[in-house]
Backbone as a ProteinNet text record, in pm:
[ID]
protein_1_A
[PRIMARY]
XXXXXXXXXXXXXXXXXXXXXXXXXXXXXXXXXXXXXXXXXXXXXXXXXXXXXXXXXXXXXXXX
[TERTIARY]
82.2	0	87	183.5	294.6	336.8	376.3	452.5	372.8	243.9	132.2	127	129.1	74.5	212.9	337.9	468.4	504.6	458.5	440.9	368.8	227.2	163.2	181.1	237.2	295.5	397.4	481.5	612	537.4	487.4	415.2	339.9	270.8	180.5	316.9	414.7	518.9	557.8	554.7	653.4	571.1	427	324.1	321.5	353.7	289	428.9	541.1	677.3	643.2	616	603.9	497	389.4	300.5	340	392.4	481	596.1	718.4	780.9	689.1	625.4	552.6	466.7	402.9	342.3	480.6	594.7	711.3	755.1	776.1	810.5	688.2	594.7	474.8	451	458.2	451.1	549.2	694.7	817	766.5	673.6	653.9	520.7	520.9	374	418.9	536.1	535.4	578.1	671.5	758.5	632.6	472.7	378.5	284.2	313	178.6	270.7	386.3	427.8	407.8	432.7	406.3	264.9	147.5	35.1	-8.9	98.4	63.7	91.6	175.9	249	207.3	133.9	4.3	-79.5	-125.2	-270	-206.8	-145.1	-75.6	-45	-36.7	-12	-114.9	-255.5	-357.1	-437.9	-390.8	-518.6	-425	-330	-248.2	-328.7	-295.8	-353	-533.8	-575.6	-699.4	-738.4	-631.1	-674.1	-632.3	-594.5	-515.9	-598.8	-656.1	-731.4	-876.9	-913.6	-1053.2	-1030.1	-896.7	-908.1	-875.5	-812.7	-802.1	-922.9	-1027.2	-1143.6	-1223.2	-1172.6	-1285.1	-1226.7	-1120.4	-1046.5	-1081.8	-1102.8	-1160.3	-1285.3	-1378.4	-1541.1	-1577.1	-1684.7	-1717.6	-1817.8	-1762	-1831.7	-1936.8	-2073.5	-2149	-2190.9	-2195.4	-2242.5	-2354.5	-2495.3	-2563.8	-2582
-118.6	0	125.6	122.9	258.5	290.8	143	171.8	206.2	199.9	192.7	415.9	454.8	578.8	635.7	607	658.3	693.1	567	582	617.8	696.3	763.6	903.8	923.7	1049.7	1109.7	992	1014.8	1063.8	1031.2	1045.1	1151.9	1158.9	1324.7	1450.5	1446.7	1524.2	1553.4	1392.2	1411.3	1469.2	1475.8	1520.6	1666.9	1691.7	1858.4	1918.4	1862.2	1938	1896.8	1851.6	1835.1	1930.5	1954.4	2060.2	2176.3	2226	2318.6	2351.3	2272.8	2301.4	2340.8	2275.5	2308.5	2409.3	2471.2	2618.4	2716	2698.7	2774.2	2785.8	2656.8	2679.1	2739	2705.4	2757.8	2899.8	2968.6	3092.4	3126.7	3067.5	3166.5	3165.4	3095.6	3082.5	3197.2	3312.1	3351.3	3496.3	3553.4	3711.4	3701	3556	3579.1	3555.6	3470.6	3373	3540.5	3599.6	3726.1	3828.3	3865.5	3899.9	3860.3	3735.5	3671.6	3711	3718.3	3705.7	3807.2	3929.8	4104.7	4152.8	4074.7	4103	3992.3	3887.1	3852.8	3931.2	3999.3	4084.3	4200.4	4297.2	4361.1	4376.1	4251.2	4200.3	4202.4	4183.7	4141.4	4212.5	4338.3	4459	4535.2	4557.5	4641	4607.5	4396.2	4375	4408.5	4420.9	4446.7	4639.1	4680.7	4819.6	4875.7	4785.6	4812.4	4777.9	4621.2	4605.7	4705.4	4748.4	4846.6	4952.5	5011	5134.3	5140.8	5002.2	4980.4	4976	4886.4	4894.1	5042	5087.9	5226.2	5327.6	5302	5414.7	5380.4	5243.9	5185.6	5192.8	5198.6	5223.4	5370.9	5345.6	5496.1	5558.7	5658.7	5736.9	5840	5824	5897.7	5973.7	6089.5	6221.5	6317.5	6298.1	6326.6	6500.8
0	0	0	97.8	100.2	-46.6	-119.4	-259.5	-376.6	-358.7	-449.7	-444.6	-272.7	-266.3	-296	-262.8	-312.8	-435.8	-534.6	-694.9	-736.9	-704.1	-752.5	-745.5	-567	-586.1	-652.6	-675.1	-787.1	-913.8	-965.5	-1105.7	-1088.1	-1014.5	-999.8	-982.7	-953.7	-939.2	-1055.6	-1131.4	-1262.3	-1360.1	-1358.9	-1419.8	-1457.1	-1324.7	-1254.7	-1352.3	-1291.6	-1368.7	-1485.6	-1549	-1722.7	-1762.1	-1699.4	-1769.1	-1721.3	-1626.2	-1613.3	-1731.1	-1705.5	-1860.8	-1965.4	-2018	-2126.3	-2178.7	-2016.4	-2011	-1995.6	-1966.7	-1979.9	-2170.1	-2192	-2339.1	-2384.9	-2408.7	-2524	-2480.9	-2318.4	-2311	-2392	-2402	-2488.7	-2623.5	-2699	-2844.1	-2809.8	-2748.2	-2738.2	-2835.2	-2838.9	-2809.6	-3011.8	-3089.4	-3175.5	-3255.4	-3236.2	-3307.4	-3336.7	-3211.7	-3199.5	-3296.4	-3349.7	-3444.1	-3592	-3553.9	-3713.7	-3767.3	-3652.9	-3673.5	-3733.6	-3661.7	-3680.2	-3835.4	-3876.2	-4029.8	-4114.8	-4108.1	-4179.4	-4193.1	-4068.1	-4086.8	-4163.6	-4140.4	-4236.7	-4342.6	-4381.5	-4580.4	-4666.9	-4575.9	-4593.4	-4600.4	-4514.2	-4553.8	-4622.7	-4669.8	-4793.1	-4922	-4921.5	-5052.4	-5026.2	-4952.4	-4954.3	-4984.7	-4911.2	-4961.9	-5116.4	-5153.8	-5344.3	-5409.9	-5326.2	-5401.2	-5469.9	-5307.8	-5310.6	-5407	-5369.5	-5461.5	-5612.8	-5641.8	-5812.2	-5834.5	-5743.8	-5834.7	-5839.3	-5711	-5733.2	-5853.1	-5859.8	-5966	-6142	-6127.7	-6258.9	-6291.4	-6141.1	-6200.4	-6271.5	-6334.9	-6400.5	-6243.5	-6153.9	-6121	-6125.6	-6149.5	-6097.6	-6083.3	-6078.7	-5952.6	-6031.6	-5933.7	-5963.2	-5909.9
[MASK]
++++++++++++++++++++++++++++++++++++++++++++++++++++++++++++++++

């Protein structure tokens, strides 16, 4: 019974430190991923704003 509650506590230890590490590493992948993310969105509304205004510059305007 002692070795049964000993080895479980071993393993709940080894548990706890492993999801620990892992919330340590993946926080460090947080700050370089939220960059990448920023200069996707960036690329994306450039080509989106070129896009808008080629077309508006090509339509026949209007004005009543």
């Amino acid at each position: 019974m002692f070795t049964l509650s000993t080895g479980t506590a071993l393993a709940n230890s080894k548990g706890a430190g492993g999801f620990s590490k892992a919330t340590t590493e993946i926080s460090s992948y947080q700050t370089p991923v939220s960059n990448l993310m920023k200069a996707i969105a960036a690329v994306i509304v450039l080509v989106g704003a070129f896009n808008v205004y080629f077309k508006m510059r090509a339509s026949v305007m209007v004005i009543c």
